[in-house]
C-alpha positions as CSV (number, residue, x, y, z in Angstrom):
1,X,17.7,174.4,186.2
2,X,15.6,171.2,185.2
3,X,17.9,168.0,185.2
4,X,18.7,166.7,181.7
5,X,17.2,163.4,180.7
6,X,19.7,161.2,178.7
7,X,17.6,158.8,175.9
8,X,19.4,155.9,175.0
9,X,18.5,154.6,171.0
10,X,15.3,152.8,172.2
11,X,13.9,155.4,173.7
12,X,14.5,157.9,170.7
13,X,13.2,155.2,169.1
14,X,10.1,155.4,170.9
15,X,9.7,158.5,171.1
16,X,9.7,158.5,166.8
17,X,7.0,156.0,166.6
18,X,5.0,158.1,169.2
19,X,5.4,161.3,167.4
20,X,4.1,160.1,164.1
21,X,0.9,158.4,166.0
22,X,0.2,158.5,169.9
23,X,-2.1,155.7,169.5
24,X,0.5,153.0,168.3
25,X,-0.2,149.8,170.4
26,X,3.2,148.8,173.1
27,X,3.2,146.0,170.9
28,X,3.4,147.5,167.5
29,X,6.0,149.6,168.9
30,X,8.0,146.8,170.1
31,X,8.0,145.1,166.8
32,X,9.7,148.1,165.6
33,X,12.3,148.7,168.3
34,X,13.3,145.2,168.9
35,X,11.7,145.2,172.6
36,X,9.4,143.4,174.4
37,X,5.9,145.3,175.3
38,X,6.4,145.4,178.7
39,X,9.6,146.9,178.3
40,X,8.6,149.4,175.6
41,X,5.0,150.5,178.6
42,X,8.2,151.0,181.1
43,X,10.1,152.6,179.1
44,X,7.3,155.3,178.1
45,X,6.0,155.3,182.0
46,X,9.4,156.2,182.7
47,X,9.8,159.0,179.8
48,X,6.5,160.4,181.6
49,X,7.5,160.6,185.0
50,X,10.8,162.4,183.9
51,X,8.9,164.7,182.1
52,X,10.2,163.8,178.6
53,X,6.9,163.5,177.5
54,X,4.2,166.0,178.5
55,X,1.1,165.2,176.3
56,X,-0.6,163.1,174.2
57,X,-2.7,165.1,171.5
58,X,-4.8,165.2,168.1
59,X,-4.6,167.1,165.5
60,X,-7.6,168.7,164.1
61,X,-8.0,169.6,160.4
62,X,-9.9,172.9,160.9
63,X,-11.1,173.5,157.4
64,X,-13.2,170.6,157.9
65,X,-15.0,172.3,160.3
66,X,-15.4,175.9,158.2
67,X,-12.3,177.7,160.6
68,X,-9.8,179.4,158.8
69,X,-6.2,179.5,160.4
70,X,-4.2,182.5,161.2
71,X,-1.2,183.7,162.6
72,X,-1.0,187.4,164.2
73,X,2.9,188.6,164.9
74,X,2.9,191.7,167.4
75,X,5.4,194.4,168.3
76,X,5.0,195.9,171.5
77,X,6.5,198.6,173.1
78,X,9.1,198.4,175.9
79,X,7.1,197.1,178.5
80,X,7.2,195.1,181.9
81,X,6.7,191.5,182.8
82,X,3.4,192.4,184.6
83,X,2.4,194.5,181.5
84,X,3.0,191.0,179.4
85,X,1.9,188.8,181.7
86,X,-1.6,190.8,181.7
87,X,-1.7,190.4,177.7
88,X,-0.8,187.2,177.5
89,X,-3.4,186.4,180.4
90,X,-6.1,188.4,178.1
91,X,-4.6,185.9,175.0
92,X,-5.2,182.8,176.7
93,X,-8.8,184.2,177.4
94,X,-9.8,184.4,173.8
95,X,-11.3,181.2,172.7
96,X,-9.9,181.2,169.4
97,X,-6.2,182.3,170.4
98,X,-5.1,178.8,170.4
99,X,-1.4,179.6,170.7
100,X,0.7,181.8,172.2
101,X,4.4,182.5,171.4
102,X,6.4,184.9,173.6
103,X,9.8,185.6,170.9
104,X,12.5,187.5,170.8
105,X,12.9,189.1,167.7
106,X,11.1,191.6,165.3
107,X,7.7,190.6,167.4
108,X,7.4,189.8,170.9
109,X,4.3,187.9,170.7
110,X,3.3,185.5,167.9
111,X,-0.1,183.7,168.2
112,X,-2.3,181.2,166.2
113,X,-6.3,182.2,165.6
114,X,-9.0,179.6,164.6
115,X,-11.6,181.5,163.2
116,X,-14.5,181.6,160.8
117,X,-12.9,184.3,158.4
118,X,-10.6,187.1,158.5
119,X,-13.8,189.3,159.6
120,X,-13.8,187.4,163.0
121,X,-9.9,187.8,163.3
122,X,-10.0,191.7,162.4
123,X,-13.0,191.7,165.7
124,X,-10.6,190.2,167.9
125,X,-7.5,192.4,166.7
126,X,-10.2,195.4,167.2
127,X,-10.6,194.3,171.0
128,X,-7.0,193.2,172.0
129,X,-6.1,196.6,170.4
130,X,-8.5,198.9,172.2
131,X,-7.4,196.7,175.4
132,X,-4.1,196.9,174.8
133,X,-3.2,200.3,172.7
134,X,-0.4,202.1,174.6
135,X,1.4,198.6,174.9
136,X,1.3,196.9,171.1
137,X,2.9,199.0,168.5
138,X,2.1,197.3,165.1
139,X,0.9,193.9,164.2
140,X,0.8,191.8,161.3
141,X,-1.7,189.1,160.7
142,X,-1.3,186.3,158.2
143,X,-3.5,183.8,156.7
144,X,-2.2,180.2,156.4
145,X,-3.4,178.1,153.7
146,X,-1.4,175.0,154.5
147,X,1.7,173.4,156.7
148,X,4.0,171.0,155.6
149,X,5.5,170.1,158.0
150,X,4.9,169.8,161.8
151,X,6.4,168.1,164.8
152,X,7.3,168.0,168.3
153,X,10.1,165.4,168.0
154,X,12.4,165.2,164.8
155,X,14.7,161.9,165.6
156,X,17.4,164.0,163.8
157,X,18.1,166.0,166.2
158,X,19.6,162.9,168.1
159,X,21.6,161.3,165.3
160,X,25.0,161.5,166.7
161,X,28.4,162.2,164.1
């Protein structure tokens, strides 16, 4: 079991600023926690090492570049971990399966396609089915026009009562 990391208010608070934009300077974030720079790069190099935080990222917006986004939901049948593992190794495969999901629920697998149009999506659906028939029993494939809302932190969740 990993150890759990305790964050004091400065470090939540870091971890906010981060969250909303990677790129903010040590000292734009210090002006908004009350710290010092150095303190705020130690703080951070810290949060890395314990694992707290795993990557820095961007966010694309797809449309710009003519992709459409998708989310497919699949059922599957009662199947193995080797049997899953080999799908979801065949997933990560596809160039535009971006996401992967295993759930518990309705679906066992939820992932997120880039793709020109729904034409492209249907293609890969063809393939993963043919692949993967006696495994997947339905899927349902939706087309998202927009998200509201979308992050890996939510300060929040911290906010002790």
């Amino acid at each position: 079991m990993p150890t759990v990391v305790k964050l004091d208010e400065k470090d939540i608070a870091i971890l906010d600023m981060l969250c909303k934009n990677s790129r903010a300077s040590t000292v734009e974030i210090a002006t908004n926690t009350g710290l010092s720079p150095d303190s705020v790069a130690r703080r951070i190099k810290n949060m890395e090492k314990d694992g707290v935080i795993e990557h820095y990222t961007i966010w694309i917006n797809n449309t710009m570049l003519g992709q459409q986004y998708f989310k497919v939901l699949v059922s599957l049948h009662s199947i193995d971990s080797s049997s899953k593992h080999e799908i979801i190794s065949y997933l990560s495969a596809e160039p535009k399966v971006v996401y992967i999901v295993n759930a518990l629920g309705p679906w066992q697998l939820e992932m997120d396609v880039e793709a020109k149009s729904i034409e492209e999506v249907r293609e890969i659906m063809r393939r993963f089915m043919k692949r993967f028939a006696s495994s997947i029993s339905d899927y349902t494939t939706l087309s998202i026009y927009d998200e509201y809302k979308f992050r890996f932190f939510e300060r929040g969740l911290f906010e002790r009562s």
